[in-house]
Structure formats: structure tokens, C-alpha cells
N, C-alpha and C positions, 0 to 999 in steps of 0.2 A: 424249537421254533421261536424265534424273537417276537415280542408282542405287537410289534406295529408290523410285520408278515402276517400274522394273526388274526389282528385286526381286518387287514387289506382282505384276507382271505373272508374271513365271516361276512364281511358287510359284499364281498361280491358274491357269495352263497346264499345272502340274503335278495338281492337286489338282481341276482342272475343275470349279471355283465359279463362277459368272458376278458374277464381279466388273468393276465398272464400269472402262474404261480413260479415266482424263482424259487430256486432251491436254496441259494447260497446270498439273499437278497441282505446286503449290509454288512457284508465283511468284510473285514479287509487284508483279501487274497484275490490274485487275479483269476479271471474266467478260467483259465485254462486249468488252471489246479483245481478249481470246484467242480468240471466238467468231469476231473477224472476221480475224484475220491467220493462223488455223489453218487446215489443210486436213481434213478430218474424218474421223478413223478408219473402217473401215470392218472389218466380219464378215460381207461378204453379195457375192457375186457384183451384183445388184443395186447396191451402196452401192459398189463399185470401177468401175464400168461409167459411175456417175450423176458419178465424182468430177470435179474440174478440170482440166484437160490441166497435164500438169507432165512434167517430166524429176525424177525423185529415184534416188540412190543408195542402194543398199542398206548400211546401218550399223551393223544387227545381226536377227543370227537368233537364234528359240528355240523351243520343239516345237512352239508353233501360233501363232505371230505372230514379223513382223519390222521392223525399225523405218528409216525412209526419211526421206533429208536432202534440198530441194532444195538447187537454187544460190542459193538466197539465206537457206538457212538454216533455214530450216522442217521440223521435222520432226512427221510423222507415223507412224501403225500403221497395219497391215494383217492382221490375224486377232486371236486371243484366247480365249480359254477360251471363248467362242459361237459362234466361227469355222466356218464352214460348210466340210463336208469337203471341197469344188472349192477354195476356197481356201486351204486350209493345204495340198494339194497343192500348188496355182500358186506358193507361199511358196518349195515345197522345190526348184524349178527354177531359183530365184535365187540369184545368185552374191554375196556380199560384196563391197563397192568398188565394183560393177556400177552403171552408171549405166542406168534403164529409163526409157521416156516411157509415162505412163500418161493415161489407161487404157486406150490401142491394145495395150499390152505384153500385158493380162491379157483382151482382145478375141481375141489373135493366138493366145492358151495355148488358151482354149476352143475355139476352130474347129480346131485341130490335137492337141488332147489329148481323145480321146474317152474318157467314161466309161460302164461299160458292168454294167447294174443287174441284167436279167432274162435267161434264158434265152435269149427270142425274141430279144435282143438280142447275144446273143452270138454264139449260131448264126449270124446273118447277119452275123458281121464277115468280113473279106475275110482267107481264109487266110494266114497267117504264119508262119514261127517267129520266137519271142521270149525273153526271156530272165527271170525274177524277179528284180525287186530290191529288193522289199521284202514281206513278206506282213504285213499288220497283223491286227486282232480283227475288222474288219468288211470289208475293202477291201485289192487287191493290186496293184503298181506293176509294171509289167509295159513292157521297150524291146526294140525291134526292134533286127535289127544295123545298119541304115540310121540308128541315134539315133534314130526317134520312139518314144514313150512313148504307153503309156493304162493304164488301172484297169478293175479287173475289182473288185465290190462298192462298196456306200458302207455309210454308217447305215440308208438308202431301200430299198436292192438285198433282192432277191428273197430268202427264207429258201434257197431251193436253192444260190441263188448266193454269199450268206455260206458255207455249209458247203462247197461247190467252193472257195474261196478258203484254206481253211484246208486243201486238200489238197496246194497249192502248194508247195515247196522255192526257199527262196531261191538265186539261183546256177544254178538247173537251167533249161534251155531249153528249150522245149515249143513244138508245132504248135497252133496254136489255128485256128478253135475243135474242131479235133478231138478234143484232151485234155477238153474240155470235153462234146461228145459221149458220148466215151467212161465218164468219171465218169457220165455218167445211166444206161449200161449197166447198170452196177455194183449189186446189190442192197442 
């Protein structure tokens, strides 16, 4: 990725503009060549699912998109200032240098990384303790000691279940969904 793409891209991740991300922004080749030798960025659960089977390494990360090289050179994005919140989670489970095969990689994240929006949905998770490791403004990153991961909140999630998320302490380790339970007690 060229630095002033980089640039353009951070500060619109920073500033949550939806600025367009070109793939091939400053080359000097016409559109129709970089349309067909690029793999197509993607913002959508959807648009990562539909892409072409590749292996790419992770080449850089940044607060909602990360940017991915195959073996033959190609690079593409993956989030961006429209980034849908399942994926700029799925971003933050990637390692740098990490070689993934897509899109089995972000197939395998969703069947094993449950996210959990409403009440009725959380009540019914299968008892745990877990641990916080992140509480954000709408959504909370929440692992088991066994390493798996799930969220509690998104953008979507329930207004009950945003305010339950911001009663969260990062670091602290809770029985779900009993803490959650318990918070509806609460007047």
C-alpha cells in the first residue's frame, strides 16, 4: 500500500468519513487493468465470504481495516471507515506476517466467534466464566480461559444490552450470562 493510500485510509478510520478506498489509487495503469488483476476490497461480511479463495498475509493493521499481500503480490483491504462491526472484529484476531487462506479463514471466525445482540440471546448462552478484554461505546470483547472469544453488543444490539456493556470492567472476569442476569435485577 503506498503511504499517502495509508495515510488517506488512517485518518478516514480515524475520523469515520466514508471515504472511498481505491485499490490501485496512484498508478500508472489504466482502470481496466487494475479491475481485473485486483482482488476487491471488502466492508461486508458478505463481500469477504463472495471473495476469491487466496492465501494473503497480513501486512498491516489499523483501527478498522488491515491490508493483505498474496504470494504473487497483490494486495488488498479488508475493512475501512464503513466497515461492518463483525469485521473489524474478525481484523483484530489477525496476526501481522500471518499467512490466512480466505475466505475459509473469516467462514471459520464466524461459526466460532458468536456475537450476542439481545437479551433473549444472551440468557441462552451456555454458562461460562470469561474474562473482558475490551469494552468499547456499543460492543464488548469478552474470552474464555479455554482462548475462545465472543461480543456482547454491536451498532444492532439491543439498547439494554449497549448499557449492560458499558457496565463491563476491562480485565475483570465474570460468569455469564449470570452477570447479565443479574444487571436486569438492578433498578
Amino acid at each position: 500500500m503506498r503511504p499517502i493510500q495509508c495515510l488517506v485510509i488512517t485518518l478516514a478510520c480515524i475520523v469515520g468519513s466514508p471515504l472511498p478506498l481505491p485499490a490501485c489509487a496512484g498508478e500508472k495503469s489504466d482502470a481496466k487493468e487494475c479491475a481485473e488483476s485486483a482482488i476487491p476490497d471488502s466492508n461486508t461480511a458478505e463481500e469477504i465470504r463472495a471473495m476469491p479463495a487466496c492465501k494473503a498475509t497480513v501486512v498491516d493493521h489499523a483501527a478498522c481495516y488491515s491490508v493483505f499481500r498474496t504470494a504473487t503480490g497483490k494486495e488488498f483491504t479488508i475493512g475501512g471507515p464503513a466497515a461492518a462491526q463483525e469485521v473489524v472484529h474478525f481484523l483484530g484476531t489477525l496476526k501481522d506476517g500471518q499467512a490466512y487462506e480466505f475466505p475459509s479463514v473469516f467462514v471459520d471466525y464466524q461459526k466460532t466467534t458468536p456475537t450476542y445482540e439481545t437479551a433473549e440471546q444472551i440468557r441462552a448462552m451456555v454458562p461460562c466464566k470469561a474474562k473482558v478484554e475490551h469494552v468499547g461505546v456499543l460492543d464488548s470483547r469478552i474470552a474464555t480461559a479455554d482462548g475462545k472469544m465472543f461480543f456482547i453488543g454491536s451498532p444492532d444490539a439491543a439498547r439494554e444490552v449497549i448499557q449492560f456493556v458499558q457496565t463491563l470492567k476491562v480485565g475483570q472476569t465474570y460468569e455469564f450470562p449470570r452477570v447479565f442476569l443479574e444487571y436486569q435485577k438492578k433498578p
